[in-house]
N, C-alpha and C positions, 0 to 999 in steps of 0.2 A: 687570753692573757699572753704578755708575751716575756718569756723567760731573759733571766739577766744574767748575763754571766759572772763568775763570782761569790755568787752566794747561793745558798739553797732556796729555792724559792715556792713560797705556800703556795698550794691550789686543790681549792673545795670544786666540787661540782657547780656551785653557783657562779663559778669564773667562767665557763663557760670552756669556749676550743683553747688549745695551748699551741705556741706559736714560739719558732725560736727565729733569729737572725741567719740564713742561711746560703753560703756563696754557691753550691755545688749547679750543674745545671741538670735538664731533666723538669719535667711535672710532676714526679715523684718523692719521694724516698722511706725507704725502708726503716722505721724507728723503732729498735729492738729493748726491751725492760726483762733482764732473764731472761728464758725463756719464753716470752710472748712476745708478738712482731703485728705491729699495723703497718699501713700503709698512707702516711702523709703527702698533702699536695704543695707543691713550690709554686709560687709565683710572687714574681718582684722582688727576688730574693728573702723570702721570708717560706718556714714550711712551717704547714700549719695541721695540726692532728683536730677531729671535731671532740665535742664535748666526751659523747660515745665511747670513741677511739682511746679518749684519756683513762676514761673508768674502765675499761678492758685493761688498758696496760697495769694501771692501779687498781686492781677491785676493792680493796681496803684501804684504813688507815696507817699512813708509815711514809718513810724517807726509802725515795729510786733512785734510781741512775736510768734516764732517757736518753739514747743514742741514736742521733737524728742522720744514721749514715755518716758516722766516727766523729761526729760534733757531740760530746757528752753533757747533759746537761741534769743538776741534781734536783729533785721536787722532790715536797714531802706533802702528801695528801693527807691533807686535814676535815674534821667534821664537817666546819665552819667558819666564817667569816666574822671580825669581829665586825666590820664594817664595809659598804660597797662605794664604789665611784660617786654611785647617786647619791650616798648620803652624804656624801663630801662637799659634792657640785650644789645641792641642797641649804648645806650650812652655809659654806661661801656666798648664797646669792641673799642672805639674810644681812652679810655684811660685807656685802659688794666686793668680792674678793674675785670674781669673775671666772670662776675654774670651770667654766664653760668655753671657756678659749681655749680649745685645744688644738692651736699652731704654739701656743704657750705653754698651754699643760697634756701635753699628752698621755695618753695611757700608760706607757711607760712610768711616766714621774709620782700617776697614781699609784702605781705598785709597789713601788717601791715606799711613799710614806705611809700607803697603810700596814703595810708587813714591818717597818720599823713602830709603828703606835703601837702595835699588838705585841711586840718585841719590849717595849718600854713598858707596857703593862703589866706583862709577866714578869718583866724582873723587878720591877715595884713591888707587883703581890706575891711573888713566887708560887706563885699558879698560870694556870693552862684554861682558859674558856672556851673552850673546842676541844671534841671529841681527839685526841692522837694517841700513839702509840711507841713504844721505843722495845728497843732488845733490854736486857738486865739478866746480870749474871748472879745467881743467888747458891749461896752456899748451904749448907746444910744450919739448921734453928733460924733464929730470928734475922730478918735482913731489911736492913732503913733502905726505903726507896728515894731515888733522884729528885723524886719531885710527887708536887700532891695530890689527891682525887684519884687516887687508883681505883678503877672501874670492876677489870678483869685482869685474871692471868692464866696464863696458859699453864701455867707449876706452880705447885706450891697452894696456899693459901692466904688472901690477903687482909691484913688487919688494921681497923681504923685508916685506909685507904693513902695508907703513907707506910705500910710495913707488910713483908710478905714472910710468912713461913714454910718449912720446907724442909724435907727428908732426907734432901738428897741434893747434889751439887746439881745446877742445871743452869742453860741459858731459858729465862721464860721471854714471850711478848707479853706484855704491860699495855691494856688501854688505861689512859688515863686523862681526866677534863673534868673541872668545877660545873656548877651550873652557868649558863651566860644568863643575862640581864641587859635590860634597855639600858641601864646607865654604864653597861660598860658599854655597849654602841655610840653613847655620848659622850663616851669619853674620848675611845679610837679615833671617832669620827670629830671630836674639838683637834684633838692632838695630831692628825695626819693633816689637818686644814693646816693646823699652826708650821707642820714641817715642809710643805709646798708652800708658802708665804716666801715673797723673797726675806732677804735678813740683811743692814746695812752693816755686817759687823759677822765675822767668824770667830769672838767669845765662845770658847767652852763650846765649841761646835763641831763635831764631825759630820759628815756630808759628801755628796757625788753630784758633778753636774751630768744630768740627763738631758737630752737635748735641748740644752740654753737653758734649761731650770736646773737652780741648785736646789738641789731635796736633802734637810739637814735630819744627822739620824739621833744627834742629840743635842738636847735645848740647852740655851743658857742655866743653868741650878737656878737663876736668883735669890729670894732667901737662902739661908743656912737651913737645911732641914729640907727644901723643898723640889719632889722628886722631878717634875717638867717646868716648874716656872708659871705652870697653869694650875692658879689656886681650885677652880672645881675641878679639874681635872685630878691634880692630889689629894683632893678630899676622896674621888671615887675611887682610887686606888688605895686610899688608908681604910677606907670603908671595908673592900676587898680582898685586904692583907691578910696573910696565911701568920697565924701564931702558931707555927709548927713545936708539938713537942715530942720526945722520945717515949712511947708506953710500952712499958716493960711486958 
């Protein structure tokens, strides 16, 4: 995959090598994460780390700083994918949306709508379908966590997967992720197809053109109430929805 600049950009191991934009010259360069250093190849200005190379830098789940020879680029290594290329280029060829042209749709334009579908999902359900991780600072007794499906923690102990307790002030790591399902695959994968569609209309639309495709990162609302504009697609996401409460 090949990183954007800008935003933090997902990548499971099913992405495969990771690839930045890169002007320096050299066959080289040295890509340091902390203290761990691979050695990436340049050609055609782009440098590119293999699959391997990426899981050394990341052995776990969590957000890095990848420094491609003082080009920084931020990745947060996730379980999982809510969806891949193929099932995109898949749906499209169902409804002839052609996302097999890639002088049209590049990989690029991919990444970018499926890491916003999966963006769009979790703030609909206010959950996580993939395995991740974050810092959290927890004080001594009871402490509401960020977000839901707490897996594990490093301090403390955690309760009903949305609360940690704990003896003692501390930062812990937090894994946390729901279980995934097929339908939210169908969902990612309706909704990332929908944000690679061109759009004759920028309504209620934010968006970035990537090379000559605008990829929009949010849909029209249409109805009052309705979270993408895409009635199955909000059905799997109300399905989904976390009815989070506070237990004492």
């Amino acid at each position: 995959m090949l990183l954007t600049e800008g935003m933090c950009n997902r990548w499971a191991v099913s992405d495969g090598p990771v690839s930045i934009a890169y002007p320096g010259e050299g066959a080289t360069v040295e890509v340091a994460c902390g203290d761990r250093t691979e050695t990436a190849t340049v050609s055609l200005g782009v440098a590119t780390l293999t699959a391997a190379q990426a899981l050394a830098l990341m052995p776990s789940v969590g957000v890095y700083v990848l420094d491609f020879g003082g080009i920084p680029a931020d990745v947060e290594r996730v379980g999982a994918r809510y969806c891949s290329k193929a099932d995109v280029i898949a749906y499209g060829e169902r409804n002839g949306d052609g996302f097999d042209n890639s002088s049209r749709y590049p990989d690029s334009a991919f990444q970018i709508a499926i890491q916003a579908a999966e963006e769009a999902i979790e703030e609909g359900t206010g959950r996580s379908f993939c395995r991740r991780s974050a810092t959290v600072h927890l004080l001594p007794g009871l402490n509401e966590l960020p977000f839901e499906d707490a897996i594990a923690t490093t301090e403390g102990t955690l309760l009903h997967g949305r609360q940690a307790r704990t003896d003692e002030e501390a930062d812990a790591t937090v894994s946390y992720g729901a279980l995934f399902d097929q339908r939210i695959r169908a969902a990612a994968t309706m909704l990332a197809a929908s944000y690679l569609r061109p759009r004759v209309g920028a309504e209620n639309v934010r968006g970035a053109s990537m090379d000559g495709v605008y990829v929009s990162y949010t849909l029209a609302t249409g109805e009052e109430g309705s979270e993408t504009g895409l009635p199955e697609v909000d059905a799997i996401i109300a399905a989904h929805r976390s009815h989070r409460s506070v237990v004492m």
